[in-house]
KOLSE-624499 format. One line per field, with one value per residue (C-alpha): y, x, z; residue number from 1; residue in one letter. Coordinates in pm, whole numbers, m for minus. Each point is the difference from the previous one (the first is absolute). Example, Ala and Ser with C-alpha at 12.3 -4.5 7.8 and 13.67 -1.06 7.14 Angstrom:
BEGIN
py: [m450;344]
px: [1230;137]
pz: [780;m66]
i: [1;2]
aa: [A;S]
***
This chain:
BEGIN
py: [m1994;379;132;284;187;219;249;m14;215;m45;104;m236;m15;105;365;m180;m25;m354;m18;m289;m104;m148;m250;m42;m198;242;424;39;266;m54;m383;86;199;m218;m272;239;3;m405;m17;297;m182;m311;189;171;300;0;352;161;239;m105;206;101;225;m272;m270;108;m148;m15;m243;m271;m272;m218;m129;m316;207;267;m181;m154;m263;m361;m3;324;m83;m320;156;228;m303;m148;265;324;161;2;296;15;235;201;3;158;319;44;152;331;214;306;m213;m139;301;156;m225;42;333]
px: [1897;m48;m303;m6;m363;m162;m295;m254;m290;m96;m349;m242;m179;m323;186;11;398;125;242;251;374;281;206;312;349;193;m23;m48;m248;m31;m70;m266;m163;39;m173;m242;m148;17;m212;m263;5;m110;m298;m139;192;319;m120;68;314;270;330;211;m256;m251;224;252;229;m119;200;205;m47;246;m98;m273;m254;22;m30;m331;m250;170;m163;141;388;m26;m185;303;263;m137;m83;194;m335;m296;m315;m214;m330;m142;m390;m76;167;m131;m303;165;59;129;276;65;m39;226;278;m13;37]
pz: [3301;m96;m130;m218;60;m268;94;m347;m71;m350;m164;m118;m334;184;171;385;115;57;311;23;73;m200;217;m200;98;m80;m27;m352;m57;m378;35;250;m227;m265;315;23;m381;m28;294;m121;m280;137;129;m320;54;m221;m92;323;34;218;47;297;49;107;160;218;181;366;249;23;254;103;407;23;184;m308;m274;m159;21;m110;m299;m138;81;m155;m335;m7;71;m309;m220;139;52;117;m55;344;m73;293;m53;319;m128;m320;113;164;m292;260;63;m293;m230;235;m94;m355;4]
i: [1;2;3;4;5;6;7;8;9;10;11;12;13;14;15;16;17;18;19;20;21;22;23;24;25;26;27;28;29;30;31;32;33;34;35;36;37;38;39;40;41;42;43;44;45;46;47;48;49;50;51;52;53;54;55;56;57;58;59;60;61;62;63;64;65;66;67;68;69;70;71;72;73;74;75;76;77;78;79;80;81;82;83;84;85;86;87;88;89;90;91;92;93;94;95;96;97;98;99;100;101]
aa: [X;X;X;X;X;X;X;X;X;X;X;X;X;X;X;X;X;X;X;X;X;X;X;X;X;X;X;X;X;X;X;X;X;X;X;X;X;X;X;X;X;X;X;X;X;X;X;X;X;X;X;X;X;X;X;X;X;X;X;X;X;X;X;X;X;X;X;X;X;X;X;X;X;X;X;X;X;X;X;X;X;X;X;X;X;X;X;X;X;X;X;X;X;X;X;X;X;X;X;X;X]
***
């Protein structure tokens, strides 16, 4: 199985910057954008802006030991996707500011 790995940093309704990834089954960077907004949306935050600008295409991992939890790669053999949010991150705005820029 490939996985298709998209980098997202998309600002919240309250100004902090949400970090996550888009794990898609195949490279399609409009349809992980398009992943992207269902899943803010899910959340309460169908406002937010996402473009290429905010999710980018960032890897694509094909070996066992690269890949991601179990859980994840069967999401995305059922769906195509799955969104995984990175909480510990979303408190460095240096970082994250950085890469919105």
């Amino acid at each position: 199985m490939e996985i298709h790995v998209y980098d997202t940093y998309v600002k919240a309704k309250d100004g902090h910057t949400m970090h996550f990834d888009v794990f898609t089954s195949v490279r399609d960077d409009k349809k992980a954008i398009e992943y992207a907004k269902q899943w803010l949306s899910s959340i309460g935050e169908g406002d937010a802006v996402v473009t290429s600008r905010e999710c980018n295409f960032c890897t694509a991992r094909v070996r066992p030991i690269m890949l991601p939890k179990p859980s994840i790669r069967t999401a995305i053999s059922s769906t195509r996707w799955k969104v995984a949010a990175n909480p510990a991150r979303t408190g460095e705005p240096a970082n994250e500011e950085r890469k919105l820029k």
